[in-house]
VOTORNU-813085 format. One line per 8 residues: number of its first residue (from 1); for each residue x negated, y, z of C-alpha. Coordinates in Angstrom, 2 decimals. Layout:
<zavos>
NUM> X:Y:Z; ...
</zavos>
This chain:
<zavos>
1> 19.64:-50.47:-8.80; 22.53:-52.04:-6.53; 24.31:-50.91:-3.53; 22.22:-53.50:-1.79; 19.12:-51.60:-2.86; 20.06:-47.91:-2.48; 21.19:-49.49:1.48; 17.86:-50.95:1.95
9> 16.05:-47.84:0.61; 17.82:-45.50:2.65; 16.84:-47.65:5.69; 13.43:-47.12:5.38; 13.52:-43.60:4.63; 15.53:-43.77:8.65; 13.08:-45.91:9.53; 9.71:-43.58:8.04
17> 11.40:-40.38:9.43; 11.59:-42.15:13.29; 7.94:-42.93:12.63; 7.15:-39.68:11.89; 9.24:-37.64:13.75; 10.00:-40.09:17.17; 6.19:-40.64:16.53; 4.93:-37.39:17.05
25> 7.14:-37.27:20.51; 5.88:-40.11:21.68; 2.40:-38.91:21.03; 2.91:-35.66:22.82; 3.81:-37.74:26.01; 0.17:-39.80:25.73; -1.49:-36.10:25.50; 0.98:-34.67:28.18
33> -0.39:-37.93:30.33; -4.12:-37.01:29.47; -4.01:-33.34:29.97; -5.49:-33.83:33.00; -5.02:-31.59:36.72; -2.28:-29.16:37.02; -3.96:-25.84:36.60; -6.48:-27.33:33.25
41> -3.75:-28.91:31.87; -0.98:-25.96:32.30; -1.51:-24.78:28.53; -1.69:-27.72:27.03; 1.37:-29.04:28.30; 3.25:-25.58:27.63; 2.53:-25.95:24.14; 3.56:-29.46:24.00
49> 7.02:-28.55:25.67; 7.40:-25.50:23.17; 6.92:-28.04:20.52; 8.96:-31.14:21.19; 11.73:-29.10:23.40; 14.38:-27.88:20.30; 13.79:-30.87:18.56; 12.83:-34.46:20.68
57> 16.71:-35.26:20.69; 17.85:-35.01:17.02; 14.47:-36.45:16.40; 15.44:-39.95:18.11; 18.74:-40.09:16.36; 17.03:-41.56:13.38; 16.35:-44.90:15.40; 20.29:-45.26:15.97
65> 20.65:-44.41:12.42; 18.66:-47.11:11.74; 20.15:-49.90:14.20; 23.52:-49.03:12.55; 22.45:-49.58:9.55; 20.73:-52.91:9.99; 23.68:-53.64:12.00; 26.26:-52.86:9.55
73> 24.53:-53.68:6.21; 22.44:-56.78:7.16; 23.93:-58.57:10.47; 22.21:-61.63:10.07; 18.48:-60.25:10.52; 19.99:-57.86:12.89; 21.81:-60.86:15.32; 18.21:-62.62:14.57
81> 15.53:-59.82:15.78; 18.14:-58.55:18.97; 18.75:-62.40:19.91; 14.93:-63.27:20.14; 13.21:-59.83:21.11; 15.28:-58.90:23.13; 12.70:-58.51:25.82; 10.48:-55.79:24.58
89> 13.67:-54.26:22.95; 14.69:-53.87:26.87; 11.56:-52.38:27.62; 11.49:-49.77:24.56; 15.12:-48.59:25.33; 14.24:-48.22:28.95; 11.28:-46.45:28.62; 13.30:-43.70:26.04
97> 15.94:-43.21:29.14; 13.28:-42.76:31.34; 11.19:-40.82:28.95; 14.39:-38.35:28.41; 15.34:-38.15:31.84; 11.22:-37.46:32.90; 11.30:-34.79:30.44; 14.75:-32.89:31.33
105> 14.38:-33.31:35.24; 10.80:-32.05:35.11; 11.72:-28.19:33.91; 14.75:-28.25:36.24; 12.96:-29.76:39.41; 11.57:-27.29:41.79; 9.29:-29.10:44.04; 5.98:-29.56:42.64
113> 6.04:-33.35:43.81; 9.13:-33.58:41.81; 7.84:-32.04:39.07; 5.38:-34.31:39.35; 6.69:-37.55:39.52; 8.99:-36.79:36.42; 6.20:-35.63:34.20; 4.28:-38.91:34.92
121> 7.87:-40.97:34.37; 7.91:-38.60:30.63; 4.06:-39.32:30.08; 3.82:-43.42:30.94; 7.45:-44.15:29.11; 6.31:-42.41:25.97; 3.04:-44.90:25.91; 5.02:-47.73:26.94
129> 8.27:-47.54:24.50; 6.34:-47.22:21.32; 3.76:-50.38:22.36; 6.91:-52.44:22.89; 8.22:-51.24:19.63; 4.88:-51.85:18.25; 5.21:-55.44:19.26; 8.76:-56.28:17.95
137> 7.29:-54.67:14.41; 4.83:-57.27:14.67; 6.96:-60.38:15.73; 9.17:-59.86:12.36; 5.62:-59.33:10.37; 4.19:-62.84:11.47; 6.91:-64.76:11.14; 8.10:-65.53:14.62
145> 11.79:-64.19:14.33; 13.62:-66.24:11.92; 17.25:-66.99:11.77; 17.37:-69.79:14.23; 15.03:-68.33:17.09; 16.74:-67.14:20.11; 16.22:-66.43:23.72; 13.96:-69.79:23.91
153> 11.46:-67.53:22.43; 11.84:-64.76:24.19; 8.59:-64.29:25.74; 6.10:-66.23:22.84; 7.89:-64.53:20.30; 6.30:-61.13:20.68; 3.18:-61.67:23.08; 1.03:-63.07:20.14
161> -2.07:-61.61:18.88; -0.19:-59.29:15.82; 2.25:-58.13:17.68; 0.54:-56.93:20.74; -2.18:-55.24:17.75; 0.30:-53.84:16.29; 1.74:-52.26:19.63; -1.71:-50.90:19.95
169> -1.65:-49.70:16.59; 1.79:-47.90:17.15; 0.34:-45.80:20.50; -3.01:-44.81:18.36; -0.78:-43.85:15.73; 1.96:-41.72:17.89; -0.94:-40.15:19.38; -2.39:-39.18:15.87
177> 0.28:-37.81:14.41; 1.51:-35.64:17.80; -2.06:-33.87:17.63; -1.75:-33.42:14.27; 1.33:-31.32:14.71; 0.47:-29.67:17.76; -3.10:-28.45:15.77; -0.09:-26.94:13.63
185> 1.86:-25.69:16.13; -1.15:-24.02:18.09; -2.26:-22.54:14.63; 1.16:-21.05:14.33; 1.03:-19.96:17.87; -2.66:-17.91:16.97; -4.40:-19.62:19.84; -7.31:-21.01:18.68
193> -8.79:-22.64:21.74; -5.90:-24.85:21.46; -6.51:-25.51:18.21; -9.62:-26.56:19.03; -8.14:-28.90:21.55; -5.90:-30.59:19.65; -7.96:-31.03:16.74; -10.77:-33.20:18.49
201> -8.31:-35.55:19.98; -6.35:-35.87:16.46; -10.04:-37.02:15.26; -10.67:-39.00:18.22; -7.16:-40.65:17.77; -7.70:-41.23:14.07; -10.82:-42.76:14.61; -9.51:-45.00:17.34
209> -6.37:-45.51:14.60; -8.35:-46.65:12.02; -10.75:-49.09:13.96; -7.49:-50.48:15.04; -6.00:-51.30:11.58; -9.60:-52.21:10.26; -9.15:-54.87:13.38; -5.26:-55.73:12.74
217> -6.20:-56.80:8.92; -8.36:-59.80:10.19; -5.36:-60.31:12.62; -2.64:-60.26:9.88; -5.01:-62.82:7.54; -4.79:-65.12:10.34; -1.29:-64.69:11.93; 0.58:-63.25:8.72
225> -0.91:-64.11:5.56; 2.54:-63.29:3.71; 2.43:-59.81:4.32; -1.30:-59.73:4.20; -1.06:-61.00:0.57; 1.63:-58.31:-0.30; -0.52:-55.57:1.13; -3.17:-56.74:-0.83
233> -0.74:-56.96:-3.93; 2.24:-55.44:-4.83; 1.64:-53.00:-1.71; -1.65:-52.22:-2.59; -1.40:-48.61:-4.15; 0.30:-47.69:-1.05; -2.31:-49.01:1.38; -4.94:-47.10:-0.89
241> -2.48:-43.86:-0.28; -3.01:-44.28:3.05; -6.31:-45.09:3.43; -7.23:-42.17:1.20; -4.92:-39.43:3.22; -5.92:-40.46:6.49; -9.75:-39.82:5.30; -8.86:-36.57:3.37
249> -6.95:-35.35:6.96; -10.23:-36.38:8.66; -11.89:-34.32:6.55; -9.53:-31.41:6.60; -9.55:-31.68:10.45; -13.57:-31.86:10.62; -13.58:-28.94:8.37; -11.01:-26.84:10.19
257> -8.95:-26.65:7.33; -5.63:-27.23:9.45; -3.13:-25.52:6.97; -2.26:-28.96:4.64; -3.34:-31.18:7.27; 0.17:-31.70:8.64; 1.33:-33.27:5.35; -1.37:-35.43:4.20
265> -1.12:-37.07:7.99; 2.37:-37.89:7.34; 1.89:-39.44:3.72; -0.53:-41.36:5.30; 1.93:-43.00:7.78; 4.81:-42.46:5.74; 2.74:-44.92:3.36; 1.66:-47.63:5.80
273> 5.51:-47.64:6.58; 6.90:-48.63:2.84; 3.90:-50.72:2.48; 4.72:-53.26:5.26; 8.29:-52.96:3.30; 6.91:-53.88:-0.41; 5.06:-56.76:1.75; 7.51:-58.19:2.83
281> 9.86:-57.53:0.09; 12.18:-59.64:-0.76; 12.61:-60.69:2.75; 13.81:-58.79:6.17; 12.77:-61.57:8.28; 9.16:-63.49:6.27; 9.60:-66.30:4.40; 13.24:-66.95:6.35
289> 15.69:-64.48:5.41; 15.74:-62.61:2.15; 17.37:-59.33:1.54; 20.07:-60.89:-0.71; 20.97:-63.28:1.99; 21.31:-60.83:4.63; 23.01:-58.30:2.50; 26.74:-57.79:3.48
297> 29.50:-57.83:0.74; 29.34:-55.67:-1.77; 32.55:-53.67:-0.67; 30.78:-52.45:2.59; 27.66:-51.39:0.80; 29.38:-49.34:-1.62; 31.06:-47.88:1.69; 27.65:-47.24:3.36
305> 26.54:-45.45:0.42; 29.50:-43.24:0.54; 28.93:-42.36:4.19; 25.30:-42.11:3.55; 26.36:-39.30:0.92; 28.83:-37.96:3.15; 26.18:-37.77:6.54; 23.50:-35.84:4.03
313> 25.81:-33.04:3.21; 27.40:-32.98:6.50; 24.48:-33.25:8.92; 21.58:-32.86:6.12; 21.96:-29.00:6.12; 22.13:-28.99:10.02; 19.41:-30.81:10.62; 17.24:-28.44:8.32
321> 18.20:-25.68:9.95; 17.21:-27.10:13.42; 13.63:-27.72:11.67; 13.68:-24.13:10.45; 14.35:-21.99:13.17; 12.18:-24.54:15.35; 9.52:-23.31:13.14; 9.82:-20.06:13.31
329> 10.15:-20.03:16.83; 13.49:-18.57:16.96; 14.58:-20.93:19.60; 12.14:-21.21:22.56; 14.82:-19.53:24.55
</zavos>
């Protein structure tokens, strides 16, 4: 394996942890938006801030992680995707400022209009930002970011029928995994009518999930059939991964067997993730820009991996920590 290859792994691990992790935050928001009322919705919401509180800003460091990387390691697709998608790329970063600032301003606010207006700015930004993102995902996937497209294409680029599927795809999926963890977190908490709650909207959402990737593969035969042919290849196993945890958490969830659910959901979208990878694999931008030819010199990939090995020993331990004392609910103060 070269330097070029442990850089590219460790960039999708970055980019499967944001899914996750920034995933399940941006779900929370959709749920915080559909809580309903003030007074029905109060418990919902609490547990929803309990959950996301000590953790929603080391959560989205994983998506500068990963611009850095792609930055630093592969300019070339980099200058390519920020030069032509630019546009919903604008849209996704505002909506994470205003997502942040909804969230902080609304426990700090004391008028209830206040309060209000900032939970709604929270709520609406975390549907928006990961649609957008949704969409840029599925620009690269069919093809319409190459090397030589630029702000001419800043609009057709990501407003096709893939992308704006996939930017479906991307809310149904945030939404999925944030009820799957907040079925944990209520289950943790002993209160099982919020279990309850939680775990009919993660089956409603993985319903809704799954009848939109059923509808995206039709979309990707007809708008991307180079990654369609890799999921149905090479990427294969890791499609049937998926397929076969998200059914398996279905089942767990219909059964109320909530204690593994939390894992299988997240091999299940941890798989989708390095199967649009293996697709694509060996390009970063389909059927334009290979790997190879986007790779820096070898001198600064043997540096990233030293700074890779450097961050997980440094800030690996720290972030565990966080994870572990969020669990236990040692920090809600």
């Amino acid at each position: 394996m070269t330097s070029t290859d442990v850089v590219l792994a460790v960039l999708w691990i970055g980019v499967t942890a944001y899914a996750i992790l920034g995933g399940a935050d941006f779900g929370a928001g959709l749920w915080d938006l559909l809580a309903g009322r003030s007074e029905p919705g109060r418990r919902p919401r609490a547990l929803i801030d309990r959950a996301i509180t000590p953790v929603w800003e080391a959560n989205h460091t994983w998506l500068i992680f990963d611009l850095v990387v792609l930055w630093t390691a592969f300019s070339p697709a980099f200058a390519a995707v920020m030069s032509t998608l630019f546009v919903p790329l604008c849209f996704a970063a505002l909506g994470i400022v205003l997502r942040g600032a909804g969230f902080a301003f609304r426990h700090v606010s004391e008028r209830l209009q206040a309060q209000r207006a900032f939970g709604a700015a929270f709520a609406l930004a975390s549907v928006l930002t990961p649609f957008f993102m949704g969409t840029v995902v599925g620009a690269i996937a069919s093809g319409r970011v190459t090397p030589s497209t630029g702000g001419d294409q800043a609009w057709s680029s990501w407003t096709g029928a893939l992308p704006l599927t996939v930017g479906v795809m991307f809310v149904a999926t945030c939404a999925y995994v944030s009820a799957v963890f907040l079925v944990h977190e209520a289950r943790r908490a002993g209160d099982q009518p919020l279990e309850r709650y939680f775990r009919a909207r993660a089956l409603v959402a993985a319903v809704v999930g799954g009848a939109v990737a059923v509808a995206g593969v039709f979309v990707l035969h007809a708008d991307a059939r180079y990654v369609y042919d890799g999921l149905v290849g090479d990427a294969l196993p890791l499609v049937i991964l998926s397929l076969v945890c998200g059914l398996g958490a279905i089942v767990l969830l219909w059964l109320h067997e909530t204690r593994f659910v939390r894992g299988v959901a997240v091999v299940a979208v941890a798989s989708v993730v390095w199967a649009w990878g293996v697709a694509q694999h060996p390009y970063l931008l389909p059927k334009t820009l290979t790997v190879d030819e986007a790779a820096a010199s070898h001198d600064t990939m043997v540096a990233l991996v030293g700074i890779f090995v450097a961050a997980l020993l440094v800030i690996g331990p720290s972030l565990g920590l966080l994870f572990v004392l969020s669990q236990r609910s040692a920090l809600e103060d």
